[in-house]
C-alpha positions as CSV (number, residue, x, y, z in Angstrom):
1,X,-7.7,56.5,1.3
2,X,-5.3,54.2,0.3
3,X,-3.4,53.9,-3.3
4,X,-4.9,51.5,-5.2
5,X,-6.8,50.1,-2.5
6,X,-4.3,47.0,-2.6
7,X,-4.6,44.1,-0.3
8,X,-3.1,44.9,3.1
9,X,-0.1,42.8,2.1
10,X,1.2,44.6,-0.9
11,X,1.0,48.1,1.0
12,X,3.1,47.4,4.3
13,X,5.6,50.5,5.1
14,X,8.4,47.5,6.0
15,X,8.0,45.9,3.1
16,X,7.1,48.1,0.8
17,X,9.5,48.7,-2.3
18,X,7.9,52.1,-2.9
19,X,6.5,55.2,-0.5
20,X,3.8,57.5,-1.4
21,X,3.6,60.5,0.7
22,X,0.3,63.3,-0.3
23,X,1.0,66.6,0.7
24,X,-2.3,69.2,0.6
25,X,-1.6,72.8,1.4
26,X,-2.6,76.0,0.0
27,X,-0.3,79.1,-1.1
28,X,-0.1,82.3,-3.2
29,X,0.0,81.5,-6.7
30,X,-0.6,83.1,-10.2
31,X,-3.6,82.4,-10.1
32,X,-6.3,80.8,-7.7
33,X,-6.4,77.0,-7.4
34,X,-7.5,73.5,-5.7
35,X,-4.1,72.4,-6.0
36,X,-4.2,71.0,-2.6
37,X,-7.6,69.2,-3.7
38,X,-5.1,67.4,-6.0
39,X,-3.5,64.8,-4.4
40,X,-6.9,63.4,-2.8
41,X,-8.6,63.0,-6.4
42,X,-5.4,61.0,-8.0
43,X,-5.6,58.7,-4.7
44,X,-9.4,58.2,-5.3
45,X,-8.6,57.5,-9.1
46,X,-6.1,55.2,-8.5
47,X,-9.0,52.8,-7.2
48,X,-9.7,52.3,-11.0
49,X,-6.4,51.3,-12.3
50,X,-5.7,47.8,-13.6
51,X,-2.8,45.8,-12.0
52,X,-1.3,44.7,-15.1
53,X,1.0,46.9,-17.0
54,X,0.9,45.6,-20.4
55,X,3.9,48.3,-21.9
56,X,6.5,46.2,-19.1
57,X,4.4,43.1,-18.7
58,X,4.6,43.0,-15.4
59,X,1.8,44.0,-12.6
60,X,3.6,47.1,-10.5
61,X,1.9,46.7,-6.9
62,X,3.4,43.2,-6.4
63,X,6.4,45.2,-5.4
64,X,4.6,47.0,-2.8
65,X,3.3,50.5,-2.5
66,X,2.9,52.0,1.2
67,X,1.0,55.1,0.5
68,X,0.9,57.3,4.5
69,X,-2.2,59.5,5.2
70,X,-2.6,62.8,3.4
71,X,-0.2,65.3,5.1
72,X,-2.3,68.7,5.6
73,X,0.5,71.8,6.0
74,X,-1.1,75.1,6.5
75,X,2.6,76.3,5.1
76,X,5.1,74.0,3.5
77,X,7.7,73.1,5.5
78,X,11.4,71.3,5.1
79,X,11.5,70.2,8.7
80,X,8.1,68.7,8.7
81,X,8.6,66.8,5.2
82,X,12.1,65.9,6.4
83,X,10.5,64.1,9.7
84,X,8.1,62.3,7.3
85,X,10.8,60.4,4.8
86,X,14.0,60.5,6.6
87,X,13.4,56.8,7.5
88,X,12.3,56.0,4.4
89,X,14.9,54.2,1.8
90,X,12.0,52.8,-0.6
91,X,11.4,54.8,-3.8
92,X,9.4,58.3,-3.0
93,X,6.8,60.1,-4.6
94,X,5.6,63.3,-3.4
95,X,2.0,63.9,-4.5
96,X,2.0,67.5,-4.3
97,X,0.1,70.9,-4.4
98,X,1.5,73.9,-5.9
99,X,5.1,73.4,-7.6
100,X,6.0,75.3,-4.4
101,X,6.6,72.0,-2.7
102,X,9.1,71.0,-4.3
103,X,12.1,73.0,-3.2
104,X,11.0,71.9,0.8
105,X,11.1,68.6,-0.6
106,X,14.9,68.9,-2.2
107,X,16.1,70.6,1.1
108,X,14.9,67.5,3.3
109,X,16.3,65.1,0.9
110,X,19.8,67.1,1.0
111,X,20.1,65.4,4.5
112,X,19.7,61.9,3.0
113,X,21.6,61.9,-0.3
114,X,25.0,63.9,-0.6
115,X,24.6,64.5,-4.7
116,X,21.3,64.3,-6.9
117,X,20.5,66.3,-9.7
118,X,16.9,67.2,-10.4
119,X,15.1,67.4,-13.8
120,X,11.6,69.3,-14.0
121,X,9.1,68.7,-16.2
122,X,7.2,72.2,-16.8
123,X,5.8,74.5,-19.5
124,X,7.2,77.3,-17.6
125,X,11.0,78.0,-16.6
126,X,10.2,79.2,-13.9
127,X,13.2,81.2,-12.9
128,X,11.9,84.4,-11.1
129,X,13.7,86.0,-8.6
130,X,11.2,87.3,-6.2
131,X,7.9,85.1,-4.4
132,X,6.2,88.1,-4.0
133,X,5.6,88.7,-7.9
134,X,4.2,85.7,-9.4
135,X,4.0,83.3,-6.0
136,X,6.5,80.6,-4.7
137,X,5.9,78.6,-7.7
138,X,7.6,81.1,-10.4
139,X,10.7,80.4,-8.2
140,X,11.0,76.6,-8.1
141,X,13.8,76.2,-10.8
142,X,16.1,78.9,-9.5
143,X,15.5,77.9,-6.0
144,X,16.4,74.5,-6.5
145,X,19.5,75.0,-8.9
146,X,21.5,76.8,-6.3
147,X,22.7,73.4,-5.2
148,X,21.6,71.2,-7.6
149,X,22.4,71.0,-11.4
150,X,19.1,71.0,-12.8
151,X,17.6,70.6,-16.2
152,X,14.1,72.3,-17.2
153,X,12.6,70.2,-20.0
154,X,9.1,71.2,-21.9
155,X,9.7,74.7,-21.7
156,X,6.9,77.0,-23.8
157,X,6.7,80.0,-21.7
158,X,9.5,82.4,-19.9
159,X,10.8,85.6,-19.8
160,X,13.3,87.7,-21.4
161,X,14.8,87.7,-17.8
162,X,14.9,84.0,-17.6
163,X,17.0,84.3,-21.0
164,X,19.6,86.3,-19.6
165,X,19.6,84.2,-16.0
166,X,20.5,81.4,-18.1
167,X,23.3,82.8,-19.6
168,X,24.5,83.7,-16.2
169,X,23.7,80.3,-14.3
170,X,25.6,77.3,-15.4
171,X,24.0,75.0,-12.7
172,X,20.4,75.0,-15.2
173,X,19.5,74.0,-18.5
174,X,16.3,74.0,-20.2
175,X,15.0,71.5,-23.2
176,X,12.0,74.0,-24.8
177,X,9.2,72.0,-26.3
178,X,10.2,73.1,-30.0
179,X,13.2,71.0,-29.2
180,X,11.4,67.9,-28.6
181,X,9.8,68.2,-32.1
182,X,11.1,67.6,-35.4
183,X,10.5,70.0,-38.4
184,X,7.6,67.8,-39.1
185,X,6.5,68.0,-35.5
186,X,6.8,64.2,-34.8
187,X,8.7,63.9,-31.8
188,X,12.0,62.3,-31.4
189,X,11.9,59.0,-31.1
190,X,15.5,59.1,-30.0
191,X,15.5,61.0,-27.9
192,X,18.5,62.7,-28.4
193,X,18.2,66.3,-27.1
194,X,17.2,64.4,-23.2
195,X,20.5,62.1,-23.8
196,X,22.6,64.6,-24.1
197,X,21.7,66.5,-21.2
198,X,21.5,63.6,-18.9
199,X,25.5,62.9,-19.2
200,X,25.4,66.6,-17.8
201,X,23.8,65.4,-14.7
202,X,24.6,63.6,-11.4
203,X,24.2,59.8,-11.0
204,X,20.8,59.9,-8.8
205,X,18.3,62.2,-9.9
206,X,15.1,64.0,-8.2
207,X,12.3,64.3,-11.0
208,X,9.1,66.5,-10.3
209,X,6.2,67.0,-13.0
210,X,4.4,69.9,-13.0
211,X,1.2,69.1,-14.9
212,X,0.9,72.2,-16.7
213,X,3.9,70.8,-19.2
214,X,1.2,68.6,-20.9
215,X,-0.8,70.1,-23.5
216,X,-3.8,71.8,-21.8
217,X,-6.0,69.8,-24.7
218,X,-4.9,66.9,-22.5
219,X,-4.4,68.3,-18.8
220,X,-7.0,71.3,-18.0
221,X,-7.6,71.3,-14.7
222,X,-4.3,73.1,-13.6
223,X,-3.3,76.6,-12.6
224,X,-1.5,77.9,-15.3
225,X,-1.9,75.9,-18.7
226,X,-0.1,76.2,-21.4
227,X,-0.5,75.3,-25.2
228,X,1.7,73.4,-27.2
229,X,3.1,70.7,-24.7
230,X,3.6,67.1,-24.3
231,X,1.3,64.1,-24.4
232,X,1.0,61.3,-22.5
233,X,3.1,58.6,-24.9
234,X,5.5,61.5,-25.4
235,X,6.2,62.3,-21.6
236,X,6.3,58.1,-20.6
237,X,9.3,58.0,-23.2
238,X,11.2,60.8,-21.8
239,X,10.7,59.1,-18.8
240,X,11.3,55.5,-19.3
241,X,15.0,57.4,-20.7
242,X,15.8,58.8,-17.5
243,X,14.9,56.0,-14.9
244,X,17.3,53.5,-17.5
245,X,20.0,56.0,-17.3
246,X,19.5,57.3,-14.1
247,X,19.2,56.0,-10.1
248,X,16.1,57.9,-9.9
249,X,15.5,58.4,-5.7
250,X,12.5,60.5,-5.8
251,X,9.5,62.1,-8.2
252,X,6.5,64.6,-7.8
253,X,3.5,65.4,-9.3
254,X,2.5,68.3,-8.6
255,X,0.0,71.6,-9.8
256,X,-2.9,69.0,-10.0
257,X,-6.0,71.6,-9.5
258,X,-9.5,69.3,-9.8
259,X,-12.4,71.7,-10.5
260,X,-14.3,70.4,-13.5
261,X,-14.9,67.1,-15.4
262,X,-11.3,66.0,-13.4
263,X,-12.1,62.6,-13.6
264,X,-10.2,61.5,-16.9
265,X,-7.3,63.5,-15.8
266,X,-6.8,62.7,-12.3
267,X,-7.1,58.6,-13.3
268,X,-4.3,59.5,-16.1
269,X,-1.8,60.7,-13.2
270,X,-2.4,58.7,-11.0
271,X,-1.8,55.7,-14.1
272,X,1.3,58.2,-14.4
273,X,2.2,57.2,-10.8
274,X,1.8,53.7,-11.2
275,X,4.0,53.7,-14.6
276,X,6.6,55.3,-12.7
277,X,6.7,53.0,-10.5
278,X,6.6,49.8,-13.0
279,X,9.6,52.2,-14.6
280,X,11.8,51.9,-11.3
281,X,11.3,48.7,-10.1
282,X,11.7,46.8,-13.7
């Protein structure tokens, strides 16, 4: 399984301009998923995906995309994700399973890059203190913000205890999804409330997408949907913003959990993927 199914030319590892590495593992969650089906069903929808990107005008893969076998963890581990990418200086993305993989991911790129901020994309805030009360994932955001300054953007759902942390914790921001809307509830073309954060943040910049921060009218085949979120042209734009202002190193997608009529969503990530990449490399 190969992304895209290129021709062996455009997916060498040495000449490669970007690096796909799947990680499938299962851990405790909120509730149960096939997050670590995830990453297998956007590979096998990427065989569908045109070349041509007609939003850049440009066709992506001509860059190169080395895509390594799916990496099966019976627990997520720094060390073993650290072996995997610390020769790697192409553009990464992380194709995930739970949001839990992200922190192990941060930690192993610690050892590559002195200073990156990171900026989740998540209907949750995900700020909880403690694994063992709503799984690793509740945790990701305060995990990761201990070292990192780190803005939460697409927020919908958190607790009163989140409200206070962020009072307390300088490192974190969050953008809720209210704020990405006008009173009218068209969404800001400008931008504005992104801009402004991102002067906040560190040159290079680590980006993971939980799924769940699109509207679950769009994205239902996740662990913990949430109404009211973002849509596809709305979540490219916030994007394309951050890869021109930023040196973006690295990106996730992650909380991908394929059970029912997937098909339709897991070929719109793995398009997400692809426009990503168009969105570094031009």
């Amino acid at each position: 399984m190969k992304f895209m199914k290129l021709p062996k030319e455009f997916c060498l590892k040495e000449t490669a301009k970007t690096y796909i590495l799947p990680i499938s593992y299962i851990s405790k969650t909120t509730t149960p998923t096939k997050a670590n089906k995830g990453p297998e069903k956007i590979i096998e929808a990427s065989y569908e995906l045109e070349y041509y990107d007609e939003e850049l005008d440009v066709e992506p893969y001509e860059k190169g995309i080395f895509q390594e076998d799916i990496l099966f963890l019976e627990k997520i581990s720094e060390k073993v994700i650290y072996e995997k990418i610390k020769d790697v200086n192409q553009f990464l993305i992380v194709l995930g399973s739970d949001h839990s993989t992200t922190p192990s991911i941060v930690k192993a790129l610690e050892k590559k890059h002195k200073d990156f901020g990171v900026i989740i994309f998540d209907a949750h805030s995900d700020l909880r203190e403690s694994e063992e009360e709503l799984g690793e994932h509740a945790c990701v955001s305060r995990k990761v913000s201990e070292k990192h300054k780190t803005l939460v953007c697409g927020v919908r759902s958190m607790d009163v205890y989140d409200k206070e942390y962020l009072k307390e914790n300088k490192n974190i921001q969050i953008i809720k999804m209210k704020e990405l809307y006008r009173k009218d509830n068209i969404y800001l073309e400008e931008l504005q409330q992104l801009k402004e954060q991102l002067k906040k943040l560190p040159k290079k910049i680590y980006i993971s997408i939980d799924v769940d921060v699109f509207d679950c009218s769009f994205i239902r085949n996740t662990g913990t949907p949430e109404p009211g979120g973002l849509f596809w042209q709305q979540l490219n734009n916030l994007l394309k913003t951050i890869f021109k202002e930023k040196e973006v190193i690295a990106v996730d997608v992650v909380e991908f959990s394929p059970k029912e009529n997937y098909f339709s969503e897991s070929y719109s990530l793995a398009k997400l993927v692809y426009k990503m990449i168009g969105y570094k490399h031009y």
